[in-house]
C-alpha positions as CSV (number, residue, x, y, z in Angstrom):
1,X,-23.1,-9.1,17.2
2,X,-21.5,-10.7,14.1
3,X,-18.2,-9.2,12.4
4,X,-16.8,-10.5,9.1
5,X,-13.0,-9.9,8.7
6,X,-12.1,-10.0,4.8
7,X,-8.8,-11.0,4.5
8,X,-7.8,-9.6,1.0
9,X,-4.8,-11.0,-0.4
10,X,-4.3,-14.1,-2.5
11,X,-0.6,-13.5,-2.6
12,X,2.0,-16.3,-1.5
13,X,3.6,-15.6,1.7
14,X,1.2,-12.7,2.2
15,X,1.8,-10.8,5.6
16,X,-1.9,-8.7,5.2
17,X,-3.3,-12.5,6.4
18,X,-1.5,-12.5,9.7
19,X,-2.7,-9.5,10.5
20,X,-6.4,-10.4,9.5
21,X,-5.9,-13.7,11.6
22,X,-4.6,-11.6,14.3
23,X,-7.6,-8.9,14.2
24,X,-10.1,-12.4,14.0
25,X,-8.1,-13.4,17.7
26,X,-9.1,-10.2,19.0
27,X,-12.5,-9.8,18.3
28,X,-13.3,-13.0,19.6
29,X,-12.5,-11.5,23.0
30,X,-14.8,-8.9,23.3
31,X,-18.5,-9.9,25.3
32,X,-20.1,-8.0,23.1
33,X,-19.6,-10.3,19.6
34,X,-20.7,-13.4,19.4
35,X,-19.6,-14.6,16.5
36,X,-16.7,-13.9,14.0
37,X,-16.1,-15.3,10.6
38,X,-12.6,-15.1,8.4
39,X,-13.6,-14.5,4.7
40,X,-10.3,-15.4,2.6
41,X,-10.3,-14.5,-0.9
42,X,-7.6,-16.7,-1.4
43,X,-9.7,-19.5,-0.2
44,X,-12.4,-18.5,-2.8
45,X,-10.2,-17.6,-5.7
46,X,-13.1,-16.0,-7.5
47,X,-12.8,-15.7,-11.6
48,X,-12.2,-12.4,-12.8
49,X,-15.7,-10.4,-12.5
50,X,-18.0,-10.8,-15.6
51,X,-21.5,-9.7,-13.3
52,X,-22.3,-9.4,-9.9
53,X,-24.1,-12.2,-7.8
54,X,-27.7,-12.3,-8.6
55,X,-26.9,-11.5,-12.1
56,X,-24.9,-14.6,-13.1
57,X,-26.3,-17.2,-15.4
58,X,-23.5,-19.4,-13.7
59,X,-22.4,-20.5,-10.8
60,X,-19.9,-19.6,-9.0
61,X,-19.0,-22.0,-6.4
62,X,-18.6,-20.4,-3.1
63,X,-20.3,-17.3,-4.6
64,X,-23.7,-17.3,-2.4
65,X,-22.0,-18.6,1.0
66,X,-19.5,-15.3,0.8
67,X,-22.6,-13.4,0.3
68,X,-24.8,-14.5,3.0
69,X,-22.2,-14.3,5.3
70,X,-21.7,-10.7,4.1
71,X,-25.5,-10.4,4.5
72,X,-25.9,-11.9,7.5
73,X,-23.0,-9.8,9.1
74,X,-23.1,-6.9,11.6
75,X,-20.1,-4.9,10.9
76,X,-16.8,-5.8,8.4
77,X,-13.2,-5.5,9.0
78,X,-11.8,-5.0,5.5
79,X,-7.8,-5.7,5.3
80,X,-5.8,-5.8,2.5
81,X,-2.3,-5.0,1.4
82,X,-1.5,-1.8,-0.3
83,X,-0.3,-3.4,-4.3
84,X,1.2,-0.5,-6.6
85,X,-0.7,1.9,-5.0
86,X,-3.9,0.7,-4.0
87,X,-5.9,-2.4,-2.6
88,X,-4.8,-5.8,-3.7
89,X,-6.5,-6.5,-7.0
90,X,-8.1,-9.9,-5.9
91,X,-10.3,-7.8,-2.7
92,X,-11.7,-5.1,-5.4
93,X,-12.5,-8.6,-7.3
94,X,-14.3,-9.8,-4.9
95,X,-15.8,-7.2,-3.5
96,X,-17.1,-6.3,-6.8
97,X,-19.6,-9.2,-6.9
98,X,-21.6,-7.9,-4.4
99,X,-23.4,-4.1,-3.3
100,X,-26.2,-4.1,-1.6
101,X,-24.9,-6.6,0.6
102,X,-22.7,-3.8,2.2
103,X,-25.3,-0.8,2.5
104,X,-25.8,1.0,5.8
105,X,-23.1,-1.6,7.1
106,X,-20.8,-0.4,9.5
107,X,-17.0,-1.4,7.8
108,X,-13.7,-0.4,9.2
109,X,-10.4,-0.6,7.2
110,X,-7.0,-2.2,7.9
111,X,-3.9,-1.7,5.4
112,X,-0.8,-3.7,5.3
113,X,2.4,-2.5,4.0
114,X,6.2,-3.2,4.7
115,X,7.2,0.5,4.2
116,X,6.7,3.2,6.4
117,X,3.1,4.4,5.4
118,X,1.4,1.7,6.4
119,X,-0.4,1.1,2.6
120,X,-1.9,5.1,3.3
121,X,-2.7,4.7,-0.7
122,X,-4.7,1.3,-0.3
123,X,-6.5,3.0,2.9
124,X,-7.9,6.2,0.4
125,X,-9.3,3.8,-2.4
126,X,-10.7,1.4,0.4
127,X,-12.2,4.2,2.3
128,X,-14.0,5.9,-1.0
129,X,-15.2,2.1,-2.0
130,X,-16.3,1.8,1.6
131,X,-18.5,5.2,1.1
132,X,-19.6,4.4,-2.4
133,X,-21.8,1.5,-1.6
134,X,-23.0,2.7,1.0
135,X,-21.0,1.4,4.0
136,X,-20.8,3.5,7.2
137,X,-17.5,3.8,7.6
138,X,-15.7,3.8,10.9
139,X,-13.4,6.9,11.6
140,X,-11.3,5.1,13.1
141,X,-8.5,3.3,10.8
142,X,-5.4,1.1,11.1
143,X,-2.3,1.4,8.9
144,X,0.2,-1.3,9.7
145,X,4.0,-0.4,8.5
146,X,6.5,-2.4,8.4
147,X,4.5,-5.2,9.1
148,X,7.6,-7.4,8.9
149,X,8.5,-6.3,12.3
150,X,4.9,-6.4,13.8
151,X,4.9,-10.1,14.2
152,X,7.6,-12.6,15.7
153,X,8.8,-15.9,14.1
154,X,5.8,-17.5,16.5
155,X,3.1,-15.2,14.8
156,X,2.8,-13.4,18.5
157,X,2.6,-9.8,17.8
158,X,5.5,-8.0,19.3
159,X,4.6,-4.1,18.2
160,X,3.7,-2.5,21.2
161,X,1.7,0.6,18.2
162,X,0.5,-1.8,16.7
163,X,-1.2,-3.9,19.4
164,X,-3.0,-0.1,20.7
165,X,-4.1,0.9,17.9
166,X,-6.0,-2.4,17.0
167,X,-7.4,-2.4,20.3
168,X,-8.7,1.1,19.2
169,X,-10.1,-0.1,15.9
170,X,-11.8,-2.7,17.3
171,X,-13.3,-0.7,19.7
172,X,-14.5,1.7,17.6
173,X,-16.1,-0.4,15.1
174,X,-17.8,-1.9,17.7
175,X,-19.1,1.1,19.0
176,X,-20.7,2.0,16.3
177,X,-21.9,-1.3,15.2
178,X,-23.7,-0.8,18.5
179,X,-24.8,2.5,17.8
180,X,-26.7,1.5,14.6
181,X,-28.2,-1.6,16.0
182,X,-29.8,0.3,18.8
């Protein structure tokens, strides 16, 4: 099994990556994976959208290795921070070069916020892009408040909530990554 985590903020001193980077550290410790891959948007820094790929008369460099890793992936874990009310405006971005390469594959979705609601806003408009192209969307979801306070100065993770409920949706996306591969 193969799970992308998208990391989807390009935003200095972004918290959202720790999390992603943390998730990544996990998922590496489960048998049943055998390989995980980081996608950083911040590491591609694609131009604003003008078509999506395999409709560009230009390249885009970094374009078609994003996309075959998305291809060639299992399941995603989708993460981004919750900006004015939605997902971070550099994910959508990205993600909008690219559809088929996310139909009938199993995604789950993470939002980051330092409030209280754990980027709930970000998690509807990721969800509803999730379903719109076609993804199979894991029930199970994680909203990370505060996220100030989920990490020590060390990067360890230090809250206790937040530690469970990744556990639980890891486990659940691999669970039904499984489901559908069988």
């Amino acid at each position: 099994m193969h799970i992308v985590v998208i990391s989807g903020s390009n935003r200095i001193g972004r918290k959202s990556h720790d999390v992603a980077n943390y998730l990544v550290d996990r998922v590496k410790e489960r048998s049943e994976v055998k390989r995980v891959t980081l996608l950083d948007v911040h590491e591609y820094a694609f131009p604003v959208l003008e078509e999506r790929r395999g409709r560009l008369d230009k390249e885009i460099e970094g374009l078609e290795e994003f996309g075959q890793t998305l291809e060639k992936a299992d399941a995603l874990v989708i993460v981004t921070p919750e900006y004015n009310g939605g997902m971070a405006g550099s994910l959508k971005n990205t993600l909008d070069y690219f559809r088929k390469e996310f139909d009938h594959k199993p995604m789950t979705a993470v939002t980051v916020s330092s409030g209280n609601f754990g980027g709930v806003n970000a998690l509807h408009q990721l969800w509803f892009w999730m379903q719109y192209v076609g993804g199979i969307v894991s029930p199970q979801k994680l909203l990370v408040s505060n996220v100030n306070d989920v990490f020590d100065d060390e990067g360890n993770a230090v809250d206790e909530r937040f530690v469970r409920n990744s556990g639980k949706t890891i486990d659940d996306l691999i669970w039904l990554t499984k489901k559908i591969m069988d």
